[in-house]
C-alpha positions as CSV (number, residue, x, y, z in Angstrom):
1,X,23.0,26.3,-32.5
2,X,19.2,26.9,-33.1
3,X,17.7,26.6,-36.4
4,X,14.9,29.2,-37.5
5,X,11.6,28.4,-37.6
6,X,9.9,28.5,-41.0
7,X,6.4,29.3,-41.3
8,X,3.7,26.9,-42.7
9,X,2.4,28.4,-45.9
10,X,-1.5,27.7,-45.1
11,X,-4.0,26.1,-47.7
12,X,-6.5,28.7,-48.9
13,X,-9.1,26.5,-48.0
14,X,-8.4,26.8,-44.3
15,X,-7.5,30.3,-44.6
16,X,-11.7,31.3,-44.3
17,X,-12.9,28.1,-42.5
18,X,-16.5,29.4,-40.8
19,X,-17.0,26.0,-39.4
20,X,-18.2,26.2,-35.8
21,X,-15.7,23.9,-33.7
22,X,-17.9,23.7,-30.6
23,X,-22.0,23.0,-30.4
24,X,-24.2,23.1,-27.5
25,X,-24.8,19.9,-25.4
26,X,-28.4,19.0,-26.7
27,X,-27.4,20.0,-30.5
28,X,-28.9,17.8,-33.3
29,X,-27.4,18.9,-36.6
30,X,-26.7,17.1,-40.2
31,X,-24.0,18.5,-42.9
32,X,-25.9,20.1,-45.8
33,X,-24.4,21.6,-49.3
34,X,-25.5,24.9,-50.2
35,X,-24.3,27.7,-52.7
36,X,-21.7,29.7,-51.4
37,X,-22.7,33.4,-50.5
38,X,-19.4,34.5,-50.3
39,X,-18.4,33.0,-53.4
40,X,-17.1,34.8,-56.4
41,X,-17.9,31.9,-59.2
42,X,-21.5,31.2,-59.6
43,X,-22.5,27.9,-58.7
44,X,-20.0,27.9,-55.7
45,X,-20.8,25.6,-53.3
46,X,-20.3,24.5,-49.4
47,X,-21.2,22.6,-46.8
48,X,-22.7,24.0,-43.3
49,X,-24.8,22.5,-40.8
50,X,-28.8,23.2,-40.3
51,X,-30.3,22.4,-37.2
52,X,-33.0,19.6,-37.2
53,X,-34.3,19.1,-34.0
54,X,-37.6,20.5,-34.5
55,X,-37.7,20.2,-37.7
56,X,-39.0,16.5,-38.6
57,X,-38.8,17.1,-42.5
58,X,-34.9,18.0,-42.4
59,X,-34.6,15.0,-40.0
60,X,-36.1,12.3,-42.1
61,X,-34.8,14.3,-45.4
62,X,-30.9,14.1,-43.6
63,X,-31.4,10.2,-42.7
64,X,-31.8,9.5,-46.1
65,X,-35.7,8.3,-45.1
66,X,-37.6,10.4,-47.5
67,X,-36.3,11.6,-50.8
68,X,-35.8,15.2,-52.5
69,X,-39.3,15.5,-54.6
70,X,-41.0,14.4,-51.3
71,X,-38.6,16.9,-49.1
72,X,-39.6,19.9,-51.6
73,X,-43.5,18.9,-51.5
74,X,-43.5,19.0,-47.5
75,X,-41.5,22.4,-47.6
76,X,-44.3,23.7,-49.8
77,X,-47.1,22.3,-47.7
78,X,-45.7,24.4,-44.7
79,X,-45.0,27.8,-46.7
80,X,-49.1,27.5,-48.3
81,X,-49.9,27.0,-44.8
82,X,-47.9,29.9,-43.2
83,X,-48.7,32.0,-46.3
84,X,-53.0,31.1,-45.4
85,X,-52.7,31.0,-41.5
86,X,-54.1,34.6,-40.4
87,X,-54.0,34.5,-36.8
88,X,-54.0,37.4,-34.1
89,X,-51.0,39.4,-34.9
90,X,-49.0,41.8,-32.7
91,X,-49.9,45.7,-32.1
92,X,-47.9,47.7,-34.6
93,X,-46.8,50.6,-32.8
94,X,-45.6,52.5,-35.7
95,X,-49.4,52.8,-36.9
96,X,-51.5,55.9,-36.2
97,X,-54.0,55.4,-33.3
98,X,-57.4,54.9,-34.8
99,X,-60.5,54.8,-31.9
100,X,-63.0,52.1,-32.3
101,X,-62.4,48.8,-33.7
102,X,-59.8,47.6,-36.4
103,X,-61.0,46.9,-40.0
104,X,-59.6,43.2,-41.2
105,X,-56.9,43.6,-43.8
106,X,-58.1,42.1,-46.6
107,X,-57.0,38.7,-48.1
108,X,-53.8,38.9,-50.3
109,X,-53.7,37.1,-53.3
110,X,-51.2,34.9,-52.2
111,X,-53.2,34.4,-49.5
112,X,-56.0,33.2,-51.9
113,X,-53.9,31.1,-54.0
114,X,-52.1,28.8,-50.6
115,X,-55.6,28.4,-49.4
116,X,-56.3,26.9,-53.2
117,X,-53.8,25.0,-52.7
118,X,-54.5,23.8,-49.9
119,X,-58.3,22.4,-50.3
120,X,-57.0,20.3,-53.1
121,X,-54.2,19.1,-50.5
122,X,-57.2,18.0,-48.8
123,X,-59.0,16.8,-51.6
124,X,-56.4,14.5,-52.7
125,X,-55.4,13.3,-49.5
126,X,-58.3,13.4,-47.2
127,X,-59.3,14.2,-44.1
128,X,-57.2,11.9,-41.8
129,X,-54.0,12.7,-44.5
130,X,-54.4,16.7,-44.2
131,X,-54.5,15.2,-40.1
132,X,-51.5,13.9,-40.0
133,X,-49.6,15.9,-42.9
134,X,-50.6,19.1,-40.4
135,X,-49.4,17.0,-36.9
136,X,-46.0,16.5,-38.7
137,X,-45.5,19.5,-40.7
138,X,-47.1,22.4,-38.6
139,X,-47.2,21.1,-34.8
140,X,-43.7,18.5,-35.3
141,X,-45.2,15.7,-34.0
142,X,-43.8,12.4,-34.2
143,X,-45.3,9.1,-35.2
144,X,-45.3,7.9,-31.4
145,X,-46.9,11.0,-30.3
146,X,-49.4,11.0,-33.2
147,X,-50.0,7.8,-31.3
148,X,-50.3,8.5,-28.5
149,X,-52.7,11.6,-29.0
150,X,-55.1,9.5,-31.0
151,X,-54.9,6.6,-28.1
152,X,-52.7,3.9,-30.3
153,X,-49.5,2.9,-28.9
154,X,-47.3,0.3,-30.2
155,X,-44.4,0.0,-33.0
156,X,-46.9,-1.2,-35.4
157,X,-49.3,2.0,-34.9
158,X,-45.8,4.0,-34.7
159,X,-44.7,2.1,-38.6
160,X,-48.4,2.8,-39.7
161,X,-48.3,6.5,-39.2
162,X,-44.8,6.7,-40.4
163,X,-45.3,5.0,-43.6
164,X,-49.4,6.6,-44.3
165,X,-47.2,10.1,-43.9
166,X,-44.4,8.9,-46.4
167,X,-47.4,8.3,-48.9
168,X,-48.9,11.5,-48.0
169,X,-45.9,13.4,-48.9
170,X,-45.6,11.3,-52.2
171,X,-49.1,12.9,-53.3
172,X,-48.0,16.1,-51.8
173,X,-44.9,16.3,-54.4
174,X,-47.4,15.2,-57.3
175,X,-49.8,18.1,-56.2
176,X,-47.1,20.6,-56.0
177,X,-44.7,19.2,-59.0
178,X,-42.2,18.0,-58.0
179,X,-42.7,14.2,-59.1
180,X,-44.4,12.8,-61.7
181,X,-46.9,10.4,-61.5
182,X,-44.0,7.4,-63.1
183,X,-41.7,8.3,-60.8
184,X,-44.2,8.2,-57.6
185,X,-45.4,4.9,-58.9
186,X,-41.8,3.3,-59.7
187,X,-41.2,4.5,-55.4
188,X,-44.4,2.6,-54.5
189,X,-43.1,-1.0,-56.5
190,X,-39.6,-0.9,-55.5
C-alpha cells in the first residue's frame, strides 16, 4: 500500500526569495542591508548584494577598512564631482535644429554650489590629497597603480598611499558632516 504524499507548508520568508542563485565567473560582490521596497512596514529591511569591483569605496567600506562617516564623505566627493564635471555631452535629437554654433547652457546652481564644495575639498586637503582622493574616487585606481603611475613601487609606497587616502577621507567626512572633529581625532589615537 502507498501512503499519500503531504505537501510542505512553505515559510513565507521563502515564499518571495529574489536572491540570485547563480553569478557570473569574474563576479565580486559583498551582502548589504537596505530598506525593503516591496515592503509594507516602514523601516522594512533586507539584504541584497551590490557589485564592488569597480567601485573601490564599497570595497574598502564592505572589508570593514574604512568606516560609515568616511564611506558617506567619499560618496559625497564623487556626487559634487559628477554634479560640477561639464564635459562634451551627446546630440539630443529631440531638440529643434538651430544653424550656427550652440550657446553654453548656463551653470546650474547646483552646479555652483559642488564646485564650492569642491575648492574647499582642495583647500583643506591640498593639492596632492584632491590628487589622490580624484585617482581613487573618479578614475578607481588603486594604491599599486597610484604607484605605479607616479613611478613608486613597493608595499611601503602601496601602505603610504593607502593610509594618506584613509586620512583624506577622514577630512572629507569633517568637510561634508558626517564626523565631528572628536570623533576623527579619537580614529587618529586609537
Amino acid at each position: 500500500m502507498t501512503r499519500a504524499r503531504r505537501h510542505k507548508v512553505r515559510k513565507a520568508s521563502q515564499a518571495h526569495d529574489r536572491r540570485a542563485q547563480d553569478l557570473p565567473l569574474n563576479a565580486e560582490v559583498a551582502t548589504v542591508e537596505i530598506d525593503n521596497p516591496l515592503g509594507l512596514e516602514p523601516g522594512e529591511k533586507i539584504v541584497a548584494l551590490r557589485s564592488i569591483r569597480n567601485d573601490p569605496l564599497a570595497r574598502l567600506h564592505s572589508h570593514h577598512q574604512i568606516d560609515e562617516a568616511q564611506y558617506r564623505g567619499g560618496r559625497a566627493f564623487q556626487d559634487d564631482w559628477e554634479k560640477a564635471e561639464r564635459g562634451p555631452r551627446a546630440v539630443d535629437p529631440t531638440r529643434e535644429y538651430v544653424d550656427g554654433g550652440q550657446a553654453r547652457e548656463p551653470i546650474t546652481e547646483r552646479q555652483r554650489r559642488a564646485v564650492l564644495r569642491l575648492n574647499r575639498v582642495e583647500h583643506e586637503l591640498g593639492a596632492d590629497g584632491v590628487m589622490l582622493v580624484h585617482e581613487v574616487l573618479v578614475l578607481g585606481m588603486t594604491a599599486e597603480q597610484i604607484g605605479q603611475r607616479r613611478g613608486l613601487r613597493g608595499q611601503r609606497w602601496k601602505d603610504y598611499f593607502s593610509k594618506r587616502f584613509r586620512e583624506c577621507l577622514d577630512r572629507l567626512a569633517l568637510i561634508y558632516g558626517f564626523a565631528t572633529a572628536q570623533i576623527a581625532r579619537k580614529g587618529r589615537t586609537s
